[in-house]
Every structure is written in C-alpha cells, then in structure tokens.
C-alpha positions, 0 to 999 in steps of 0.5 A: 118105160114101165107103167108104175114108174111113169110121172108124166104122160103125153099123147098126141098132144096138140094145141092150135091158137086159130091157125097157129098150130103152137104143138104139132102132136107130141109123144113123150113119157118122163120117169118119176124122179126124173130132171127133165128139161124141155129145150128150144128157142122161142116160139118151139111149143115147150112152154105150151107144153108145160101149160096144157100140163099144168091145165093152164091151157087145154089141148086141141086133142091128145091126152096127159096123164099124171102117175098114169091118170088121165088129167087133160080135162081136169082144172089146175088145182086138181092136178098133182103139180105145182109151178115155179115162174120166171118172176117168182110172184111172190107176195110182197106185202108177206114173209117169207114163212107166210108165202110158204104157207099159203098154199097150206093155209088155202087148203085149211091145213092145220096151224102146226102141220102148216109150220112143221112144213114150212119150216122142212120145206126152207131146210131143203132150200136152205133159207132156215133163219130167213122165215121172218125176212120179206121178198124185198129183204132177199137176192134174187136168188134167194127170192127163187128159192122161196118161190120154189119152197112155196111148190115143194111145201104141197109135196107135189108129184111133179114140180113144173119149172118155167124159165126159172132162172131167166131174171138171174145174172150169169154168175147167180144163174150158174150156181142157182143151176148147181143148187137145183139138181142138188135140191131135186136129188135132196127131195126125189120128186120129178122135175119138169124144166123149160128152157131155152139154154142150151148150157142150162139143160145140158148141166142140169138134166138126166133127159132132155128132149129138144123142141122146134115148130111144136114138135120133138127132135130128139130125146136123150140123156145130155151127152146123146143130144150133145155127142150124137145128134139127130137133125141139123137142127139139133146139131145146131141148137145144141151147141155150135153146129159144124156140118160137112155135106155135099161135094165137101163130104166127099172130098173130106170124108169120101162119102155122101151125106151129112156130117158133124163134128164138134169145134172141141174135137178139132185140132187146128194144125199150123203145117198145112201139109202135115201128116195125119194118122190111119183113124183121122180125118183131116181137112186144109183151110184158112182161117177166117175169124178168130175170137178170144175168149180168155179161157179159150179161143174159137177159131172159124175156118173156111174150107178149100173144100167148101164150107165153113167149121170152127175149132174151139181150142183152150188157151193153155199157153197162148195169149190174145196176141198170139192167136189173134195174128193167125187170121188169114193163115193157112192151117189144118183141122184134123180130127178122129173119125170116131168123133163125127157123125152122120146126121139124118137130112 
C-alpha cells in the first residue's frame, strides 16, 4: 500500500493486561477512505486493538501511526480520530444541535462556524429538522445517527466505530448496516469498524480482517474471506464451517488434506445413487437434522464416509412438511470441485 495512501498503521503491536497477553503482535495497514471491519468473537483482541488506536490504552510494544505519523504515545485528543460506542453516550439533558456541537464548543470554535457544521453534519446523517429534539424524543436508530454526527462534525481522519450497532433490534440493525456504508461513501473518510457479526462485516466492508486469541487470521475483501478462507478457524467464524478431512477426503475427493465447501454450493440429491458429472464431486449420507427457516432450509448430513456437512437449500417450491419428512433419509450432496478449497492445518 502506498505510504501517502495509508490511514492507519499498525506494528508489532501487542498489549498484555498481566499474564494475559490481549494482542499477540498485529501488523496491518488500512487505505484511506477505506470501510474496514475488525471481526471476531469475544475476547479476539479487536476491541483492544481499536482502543490502543484511539490511545485509550497504551501498548505493551509496537507502534501506530496515523496518516503516517507516529501516535502510539500521543493522549486521545491529539490523535486524528473520533469514536462512535455501543451506548451512544449522548447527553440527555442536551439537544440534539447542542450534542453535536459540543466537540466544537470544547475547542472554542466560533458560534456560526459551530452551527454551519453542525447543521452539514445532521444532513449527512439525514436528521435535518431534528436539531431541537432530545435523545429521549429519537429511536434508537436515530440516537446512533446523532452519536455519529457528534464524530463526524470534528472531520476527523479516521471514524473508529465499536459495536455500534449492538443495542439495535434486528430489523433496525439491518438498515442501520445499509445507512452507514451509504454515509461513509457520502463523506470519504475511513471507517474503522469492530464487530463481532459475521453478516455484519461482510455486508458492510471493503476489507475485513478476522481476529482470534490476539492475532490475525486473515485479511481480505469479504468474498476472499467468504470464498477462500484461510484457517479452520476462519472456515468456521466466517459462516458455517463444512470440512472434510482425513480418511473422508480421501474417500471423497482422493486426496489428503483438509477441504471446505460452503452448504449454498451443495446440492442435496434424493437418488442416492444418481449420477454425477466430470467436474462434481459427490458424497452419499443420511440426513440427520433438518431446520426450517421460511425463505430456506439447512439441512445437516452425516457422511458414510465420516463427518458431517450441511446444505443450505432455498425454499422455492416446498413447505415446512415437505422438508421436514426427509429426516433419516438417504441422499446425496453433490457439489462443483471449483467450489471447494484447500484449508491450511
């Protein structure tokens, strides 16, 4: 990545809480204008990672740099950043305008440049006409898109996002998702996004890079980490996790290692013993569990050749009772050898 076009540097960086080591040494640069989301389950290191950027905590060792100058000892408000949290930590007793404002009224800026930018930040977010309203009078949606207004209006070079979406329900969470990519593209600055959705970051980000036990396990564009992952563990966090290894590659495939392939690219065939084509691969089982799911069906198979895969198959023109009555049958998944992959151990 070239020098000018880096935001957010990373070296070495680790951070040990006594003999917990939280960040095991991570290496990583993120592009200017770029969405990118920090993925991984609780206790992965990412949200420590966005803390030691945002200089709430200092590293053990290693370094950060932002727009390529060296921050890693630098206090939080001398840092070119601004975050966004879970619980918006908006202030109650405020207006909306005044909670916007109030990181331009801490740094003395004057009345009507304060207003001017308030006011542009609000039509980013689109709550003009809110300005008067107090958090308690906004949905919760809403109230993140004025926490978010409240970062924006510092213009700062990197918005550091953590968790943001986590108070929302589902169906707010999913437009909220849709909202924030369309506003980062409105405003061009980078967004640094932690989450523990898997959905969520692939939805959402140009780059994504998974995290567990402190470290990375891969960085990449969502359809890389999706399409072509690079550990087991990734296989497995980054959606649903179909391996085949040991005695059943070999039996399957005719070869040794480990293999995945994701339950969309299985086709679960009722004939046992029907054919299958030069470029598929195939595999005969029975089906152990099936689980409606309205728009489709997941349907978990344990192999006669050992293991275990699911197939997820749309619902195009079956119901709940016709799906449900193939438990303990036998079938079999046929699949495109194109569409597995080798998995590092």
């Amino acid at each position: 990545m070239p020098e000018n076009n880096v935001a957010v540097r990373l070296r070495g960086l680790r951070k040990s809480f006594g003999p917990v080591e939280a960040v095991a040494g991570v290496d990583l640069d993120i592009a200017d204008g770029e969405f990118f989301a920090m993925l991984g389950p609780s206790g992965s290191g990412k949200t420590t990672v966005l803390r030691m950027i945002a200089g709430f905590e200092s590293p053990t060792s290693g370094t950060v740099e932002l727009g390529g100058r060296d921050v890693t000892r630098l206090a939080p408000f001398e840092r070119d950043v601004n975050t966004v949290f879970q619980d918006y930590a908006l202030f109650p007793h405020m207006s909306v305008m005044q909670n916007v404002e109030y990181g331009l009224r801490v740094k003395k800026v004057g009345k009507a440049e304060r207003r001017d930018r308030a006011l542009e930040a609000l039509r980013s977010v689109r709550l003009s006409g809110f300005e008067a309203r107090r958090p308690s009078q906004l949905s919760g949606g809403q109230r993140q898109r004025v926490a978010l207004a409240r970062a924006l209006v510092n213009r700062p070079r990197v918005l550091l996002l953590d968790e943001p979406l986590g108070a929302l329900d589902l169906k707010l969470r999913e437009e909220m998702q849709l909202e924030l990519k369309e506003i980062q593209r409105q405003v061009g600055i980078t967004f640094l996004f932690v989450t523990h959705d898997q959905e969520e970051a692939l939805t959402m980000s140009d780059r994504i890079a998974v995290f567990d036990q402190g470290r990375i396990e891969q960085v990449g564009t969502p359809a890389e980490v999706y399409e072509r992952p690079s550990t087991p563990f990734v296989a497995g966090f980054v959606g649903t996790s179909n391996l085949i290894s040991g005695e059943a590659a070999k039996a399957v495939l005719g070869k040794e290692g480990t293999y995945s392939v994701r339950p969309e690219k299985l086709r679960l065939v009722l004939d046992p013993d029907a054919a299958v084509g030069a470029d598929e691969h195939s595999a005969t089982g029975t089906v152990a569990e099936v689980v409606y799911a309205g728009a489709a069906t997941r349907f978990v198979v344990d192999l006669d050749a050992g293991g275990r895969l699911i197939v997820l198959q749309q619902n195009l023109e079956v119901s709940s009772m016709d799906v449900t009555g193939l438990r303990g049958g036998r079938v079999r998944l046929v699949w495109n050898r194109r569409h597995e992959f080798a998995i590092a151990s």
